[in-house]
Phi, psi and omega in degrees: 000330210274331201262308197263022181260337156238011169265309170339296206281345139340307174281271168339303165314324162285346173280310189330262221316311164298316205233001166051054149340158180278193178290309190319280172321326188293311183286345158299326219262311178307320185252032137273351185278317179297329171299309178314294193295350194254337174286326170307294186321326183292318188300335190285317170307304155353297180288337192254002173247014152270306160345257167354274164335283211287101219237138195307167177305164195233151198266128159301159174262178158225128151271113212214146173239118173351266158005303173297143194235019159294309185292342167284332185291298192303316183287332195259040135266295171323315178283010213229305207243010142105011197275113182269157194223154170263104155332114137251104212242134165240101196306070174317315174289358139252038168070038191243354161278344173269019177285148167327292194306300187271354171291320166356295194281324200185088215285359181234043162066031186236146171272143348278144159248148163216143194251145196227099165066261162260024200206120195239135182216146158227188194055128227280315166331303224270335164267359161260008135296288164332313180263359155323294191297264198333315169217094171338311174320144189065033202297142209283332168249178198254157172279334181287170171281335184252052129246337174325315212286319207299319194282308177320305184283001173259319186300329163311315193274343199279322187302307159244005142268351168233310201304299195303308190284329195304333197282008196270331205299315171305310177315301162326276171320358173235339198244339187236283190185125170331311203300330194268356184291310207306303207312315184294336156302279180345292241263291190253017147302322181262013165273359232237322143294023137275322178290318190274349170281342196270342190281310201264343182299128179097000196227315188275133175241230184317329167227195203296343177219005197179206176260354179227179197286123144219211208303300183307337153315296197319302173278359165266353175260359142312303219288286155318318122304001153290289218275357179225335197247034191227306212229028169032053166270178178296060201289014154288353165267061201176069214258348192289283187339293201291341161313304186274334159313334166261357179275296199306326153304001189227038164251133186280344177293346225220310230257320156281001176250003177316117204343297187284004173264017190288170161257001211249005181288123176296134193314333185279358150228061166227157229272000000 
């Protein structure tokens, strides 16, 4: 409308100006002008009442504790698939997963939640499936199918045969004896690495199922640094693990989301 509403008052002006038109073209030439003009103003509104309407993306949150290394699996996907986020830190040692505000979020207290807008996910599982499905880039499994499945069972065994008893350890040490914690971590952190070297042999290449990052990564490189810098095990017997644990140093997806580069990190361990 905008090219034949002024090549029109163009045309007429040029007739205006040449050929001296009567009273009549001039009152023509005037309410096509006036015409021009209520229409740029309507397009300019128009635009500024789309403007307006659109209101930015709202930045995921993550609730997360330095430490944790659930919250960690969730933190190198975020960094994997390019998505920023807002840092929420929840001080499990003072008790701040049992506040009002985050039983909200996760009525049975646990780190990591992550709130994407109106869609609240808690368990480290349930939200790097969620974020499979939404944003795709990067993807955390592979098509095939039988390394998906190698990626489920190795993220199973780290999620529920070793994180969970390793978390008994206070328990031990207050119900049994300080002397029995170290041992007792140790003891099913390696049945629990044995299991995954004997799962990855034949599977693994620079990482855990291939040449590229996937799920049974996220959880085995917590998991593996827990196990070596918190509860000093022997990673030489477990030569597959410690393989891939020097491909995971030298990745920035890994190597930046590390407990102590957190901001909720106690100043004395961070480098």
């Amino acid at each position: 409308m905008s090219a034949d509403c002024f090549s029109s008052l163009r045309l007429y002006s040029w007739r205006y100006n040449s050929k001296l038109a009567g009273a009549a073209a001039a009152v023509a030439i005037a309410d096509l002008w006036s015409l021009c003009k209520a229409w740029v103003l309507a397009q300019v509104q128009t635009r500024e009442r789309i403007g307006a309407s659109v209101e930015e993306p709202k930045k995921l949150q993550l609730y997360s504790y330095w430490r944790s290394s659930c919250s960690w699996r969730v933190r190198i996907a975020l960094h994997l698939k390019g998505l920023k986020y807002e840092y929420k830190a929840v001080n499990l040692v003072k008790g701040e997963q049992f506040s009002p505000e985050f039983s909200n979020l996760n009525p049975i207290g646990y780190v990591p939640v992550l709130v994407d807008g109106d869609i609240v996910i808690s368990d480290s599982f349930a939200i790097l499936m969620y974020l499979e499905e939404k944003y795709p880039q990067n993807p955390l499994l592979p098509h095939d199918l039988q390394k998906k499945a190698i990626n489920y069972q190795a993220a199973s065994i780290v999620s529920s045969s070793i994180q969970p008893l390793q978390n008994l350890a206070k328990y031990i040490e207050e119900k049994v004896s300080p002397d029995e914690k170290v041992p007792w971590v140790q003891f099913h952190i390696g049945k629990g690495f044995t299991a995954l070297e004997k799962l990855l042999n034949g599977y693994a290449g620079r990482y855990a199922t291939g040449e590229e990052v996937f799920l049974a990564d996220l959880f085995l490189a917590p998991q593996i640094s827990a196990a070596i810098s918190r509860f000093k095990v022997d990673m030489t017997q477990f030569p597959l693990l410690s393989r891939l644990n020097d491909a995971y140093n030298k990745l920035s997806a890994f190597q930046d989301t590390m407990p102590e580069k957190q901001p909720d990190a106690p100043v004395e361990y961070k480098g």
